[in-house]
C-alpha positions in Angstrom: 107.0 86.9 76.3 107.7 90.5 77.3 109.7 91.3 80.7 106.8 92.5 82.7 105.3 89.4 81.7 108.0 87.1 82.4 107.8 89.1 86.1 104.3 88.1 86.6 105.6 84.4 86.0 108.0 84.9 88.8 106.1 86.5 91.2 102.5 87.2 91.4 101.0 90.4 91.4 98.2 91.2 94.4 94.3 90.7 93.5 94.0 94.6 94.9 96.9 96.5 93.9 97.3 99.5 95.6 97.5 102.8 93.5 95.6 105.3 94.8 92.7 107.5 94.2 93.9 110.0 91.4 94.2 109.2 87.8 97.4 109.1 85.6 96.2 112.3 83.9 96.2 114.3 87.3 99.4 112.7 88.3 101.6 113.6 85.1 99.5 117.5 85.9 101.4 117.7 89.4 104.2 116.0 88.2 104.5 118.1 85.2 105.5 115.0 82.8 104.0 111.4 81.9 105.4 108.9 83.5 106.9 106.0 81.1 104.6 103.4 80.1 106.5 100.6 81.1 106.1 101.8 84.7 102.5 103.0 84.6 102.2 98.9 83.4 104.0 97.9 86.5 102.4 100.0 88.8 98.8 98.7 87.7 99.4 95.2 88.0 101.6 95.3 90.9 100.8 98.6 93.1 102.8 100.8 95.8 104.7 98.5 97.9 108.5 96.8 98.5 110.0 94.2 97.0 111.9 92.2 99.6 112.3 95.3 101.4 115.1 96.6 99.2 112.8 97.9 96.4 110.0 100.6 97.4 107.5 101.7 94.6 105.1 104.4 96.1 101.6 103.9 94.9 102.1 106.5 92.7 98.1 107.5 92.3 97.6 108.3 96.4 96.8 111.6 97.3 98.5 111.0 101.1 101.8 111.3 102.5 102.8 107.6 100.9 101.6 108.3 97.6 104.9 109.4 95.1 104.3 113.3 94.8 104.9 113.4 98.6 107.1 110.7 99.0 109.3 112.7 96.3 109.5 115.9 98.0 110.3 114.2 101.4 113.3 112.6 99.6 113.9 115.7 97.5 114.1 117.7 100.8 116.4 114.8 102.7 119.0 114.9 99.4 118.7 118.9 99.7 120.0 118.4 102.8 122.8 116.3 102.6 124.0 118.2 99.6 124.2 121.1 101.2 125.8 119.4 104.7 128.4 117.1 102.8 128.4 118.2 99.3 131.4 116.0 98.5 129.2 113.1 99.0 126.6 114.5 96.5 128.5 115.4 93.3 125.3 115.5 91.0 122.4 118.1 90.8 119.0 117.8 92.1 115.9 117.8 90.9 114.7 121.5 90.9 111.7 120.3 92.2 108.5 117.9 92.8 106.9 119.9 89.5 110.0 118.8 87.1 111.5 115.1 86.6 114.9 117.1 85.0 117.9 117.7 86.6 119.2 120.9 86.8 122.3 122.7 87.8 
């Protein structure tokens, strides 16, 4: 038995779950990249959503402010922010944008 489906034993996935409108092919277009197939697994059986409220997953396939391209620039923006207020608390790089999953310098 694989993880996700040793998951599904543990917690059952919703009859609907939520992705969105756009296909994976558009999204990895915006995105720039493919996302891994483990996740694109998760996603479809389980959707956006949070997992006891510690644990958000965006429904990665909506077009609207809650789907994960503009969920990732709002947080991309916030951590922009903060690095540039208290840079000692933000060590790493940053994204260099929505359009690339890398970090860069």
């Amino acid at each position: 038995m694989d993880s996700l489906a040793r998951l599904q034993a543990l917690v059952p996935s919703p009859e609907q779950p939520h992705l969105g409108e756009r296909s994976w092919e558009r999204l990895a277009g915006e995105l720039g990249t493919r996302l891994p197939a483990d996740y694109v697994a998760l996603m479809e059986i389980y959707g956006g959503g949070a997992w006891s409220e510690w644990l958000r997953l965006w429904a990665s396939l909506d077009p609207g402010e809650l789907g994960l391209v503009a969920r990732s620039a709002v947080t991309l923006a916030a951590e922009r922010a903060g690095k540039e207020t208290v840079p000692q608390y933000h060590p790493l790089p940053l994204w260099a944008g929505v359009r690339r999953l890398v970090a860069v310098r």
